[in-house]
N, C-alpha and C positions, 0 to 999 in steps of 0.2 A: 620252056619251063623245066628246070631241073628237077627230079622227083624220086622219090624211092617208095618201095614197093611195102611194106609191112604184113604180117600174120596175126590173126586173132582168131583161136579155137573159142568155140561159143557151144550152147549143146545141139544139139540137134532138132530138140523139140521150136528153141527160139528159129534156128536156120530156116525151116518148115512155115512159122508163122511169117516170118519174114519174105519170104517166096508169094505165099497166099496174099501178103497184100500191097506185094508190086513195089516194096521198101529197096533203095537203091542205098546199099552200106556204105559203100564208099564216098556217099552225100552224106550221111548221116555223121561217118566216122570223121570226115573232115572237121563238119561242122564242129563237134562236140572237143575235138581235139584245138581247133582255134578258136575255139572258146574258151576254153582250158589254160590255154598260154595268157589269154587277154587278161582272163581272172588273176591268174599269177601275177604278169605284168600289174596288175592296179594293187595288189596286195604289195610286190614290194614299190613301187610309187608312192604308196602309204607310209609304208616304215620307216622311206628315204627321207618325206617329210618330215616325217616326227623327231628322226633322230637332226634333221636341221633346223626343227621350230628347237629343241634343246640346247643344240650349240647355240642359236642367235638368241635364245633367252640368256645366257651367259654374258655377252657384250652389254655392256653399260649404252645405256637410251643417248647417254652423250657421245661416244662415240659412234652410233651410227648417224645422229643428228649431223653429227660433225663431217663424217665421210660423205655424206647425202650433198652437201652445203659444198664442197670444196669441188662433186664431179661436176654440179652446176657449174660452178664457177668456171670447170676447162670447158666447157660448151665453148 
């Protein structure tokens, strides 16, 4: 696995509580981090949607009826 190292200053008081109760950051901080991306990824999946539910609202119901009909056809 390829992997890089990162820095996060945090205060001291949290560092402390974090010791006390056995909290392993580098689980934590994965976690929260590819969760992070996951959320991004479905946020823009959404927008990609939307801005393609717009362009194919613009095509006439007949030309997709039509396009639909003709791939059948090269089956």
């Amino acid at each position: 696995m390829n992997s890089v190292t990162i820095t996060v200053r945090i205060p001291r008081k949290l560092k402390q509580e974090l010791s006390k109760y056995g909290i392993k950051v580098s689980s934590v901080v994965r976690r929260a981090l590819e969760e992070e991306v996951r959320r991004r990824k479905i946020i823009e999946l959404r927008r990609a949607a939307r801005e393609l539910g717009e362009l194919f609202s613009k095509i006439p119901e007949e030309e997709i009826v039509r396009s639909i009909r003709k791939m059948r056809e090269l089956r």
